[in-house]
N, C-alpha and C positions, 0 to 999 in steps of 0.2 A: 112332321116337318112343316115349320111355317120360312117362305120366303117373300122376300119384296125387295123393292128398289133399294130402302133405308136398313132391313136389319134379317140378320138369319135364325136360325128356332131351330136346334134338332134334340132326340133326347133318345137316351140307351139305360137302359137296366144292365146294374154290375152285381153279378153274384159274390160281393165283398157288404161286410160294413161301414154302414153309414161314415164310420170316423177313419177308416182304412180309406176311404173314396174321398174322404175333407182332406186330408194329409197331401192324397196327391193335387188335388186343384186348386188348393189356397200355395201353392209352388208357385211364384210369378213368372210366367214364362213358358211353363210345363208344354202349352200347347203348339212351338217354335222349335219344329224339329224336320226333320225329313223321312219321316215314316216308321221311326222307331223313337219311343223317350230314351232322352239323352239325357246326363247332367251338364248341367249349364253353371258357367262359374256365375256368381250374384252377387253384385255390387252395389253397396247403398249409396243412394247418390239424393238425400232428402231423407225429410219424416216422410213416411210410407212411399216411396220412389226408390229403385233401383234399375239397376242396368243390368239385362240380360245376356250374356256373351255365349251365346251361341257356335258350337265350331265349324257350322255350313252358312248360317247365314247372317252372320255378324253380330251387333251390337243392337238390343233394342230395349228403349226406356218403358219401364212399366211400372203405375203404380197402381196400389191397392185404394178403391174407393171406399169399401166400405163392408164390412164381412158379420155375419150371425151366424156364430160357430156352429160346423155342421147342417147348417139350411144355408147359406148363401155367402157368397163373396161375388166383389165385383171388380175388375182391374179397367184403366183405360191403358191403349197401348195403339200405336202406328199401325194403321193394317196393311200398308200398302208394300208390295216387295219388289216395286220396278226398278223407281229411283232412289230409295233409300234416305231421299233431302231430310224427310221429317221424322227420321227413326229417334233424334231427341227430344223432340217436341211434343207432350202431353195437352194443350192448349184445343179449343173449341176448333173444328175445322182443319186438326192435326191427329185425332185419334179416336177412335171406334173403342164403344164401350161394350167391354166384355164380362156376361153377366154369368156365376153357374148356380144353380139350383139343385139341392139335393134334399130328396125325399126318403126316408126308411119307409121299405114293403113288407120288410120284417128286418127280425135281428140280423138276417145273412143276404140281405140281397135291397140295393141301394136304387132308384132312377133318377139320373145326372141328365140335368137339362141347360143345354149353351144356348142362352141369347148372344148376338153379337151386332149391336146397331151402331147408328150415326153416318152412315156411309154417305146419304146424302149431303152431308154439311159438311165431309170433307175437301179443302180447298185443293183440288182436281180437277182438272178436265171431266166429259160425263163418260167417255169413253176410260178413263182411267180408274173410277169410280167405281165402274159398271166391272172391270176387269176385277179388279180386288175384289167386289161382292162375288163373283163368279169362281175366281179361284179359294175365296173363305167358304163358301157354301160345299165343294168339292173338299176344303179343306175337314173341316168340322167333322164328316162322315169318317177319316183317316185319323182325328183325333180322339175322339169321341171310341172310336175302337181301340185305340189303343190306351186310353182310361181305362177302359172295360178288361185288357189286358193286362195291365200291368196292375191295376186293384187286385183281379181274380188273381196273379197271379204272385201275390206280393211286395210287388218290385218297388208301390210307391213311397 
């Protein structure tokens, strides 16, 4: 586990394969739920942009940066869940880059690692800033498990 002011680090081993584990995190949105994966209806809204509509917590733009099937994708997306102002807004200073990493340990067992930076340069107060990082870093441990759940357990 790496944290800092600007960005969080955590990483879990899934006893699934590698392309079972891509399946579920190249999902935009997958990790915007409330303690269980949900399906999320997914709306394109641009080349590689969509809207995530979530049924607890709304509506949120995410798109895909940039992906090397099976070792990495990366989405930007709003981190913030107070005010909800910037949940359209993809723009420098409106959204936290979300990176995941996936490494084979073997054929049947996967380690998924979330980067999720830029928290600094988002246009927030520091106390608002500070809240998002704190509640993504408590996040990330809730998601990150439940990757681990629902690969192992086929669901994604």
């Amino acid at each position: 586990m790496t944290t800092s002011t600007d960005h969080i680090e955590r990483e879990t081993e899934i006893a699934a394969p590698r392309a079972l584990v891509w399946e579920l995190v190249t999902e935009p949105g997958w990790w915007i739920n409330d303690g269980e994966l949900v399906e999320h209806r997914i709306e394109p809204d641009g080349q590689r942009r969509v809207v995530v509509h979530d049924p607890v917590h709304g509506a949120f733009a995410v798109r895909t940066v940039t992906e090397r099937p099976q070792e990495y994708v990366a989405f930007r997306c709003y981190s913030g869940n107070s005010s909800g102002r910037r949940r359209g807004s993809l723009n420098a200073g409106a959204s936290t880059l979300v990176e995941f990493h996936l490494t084979a340990l073997s054929p049947t067992a996967t380690s998924l690692r979330v980067v999720e930076s830029g928290f600094d340069s988002l246009d927030e107060d520091a106390s608002a800033r500070r809240a998002m990082l704190d509640a993504n870093t408590e996040g990330w441990v809730v998601e990150l498990d439940l990757a681990r759940l629902g690969a192992e357990g086929g669901v994604a």
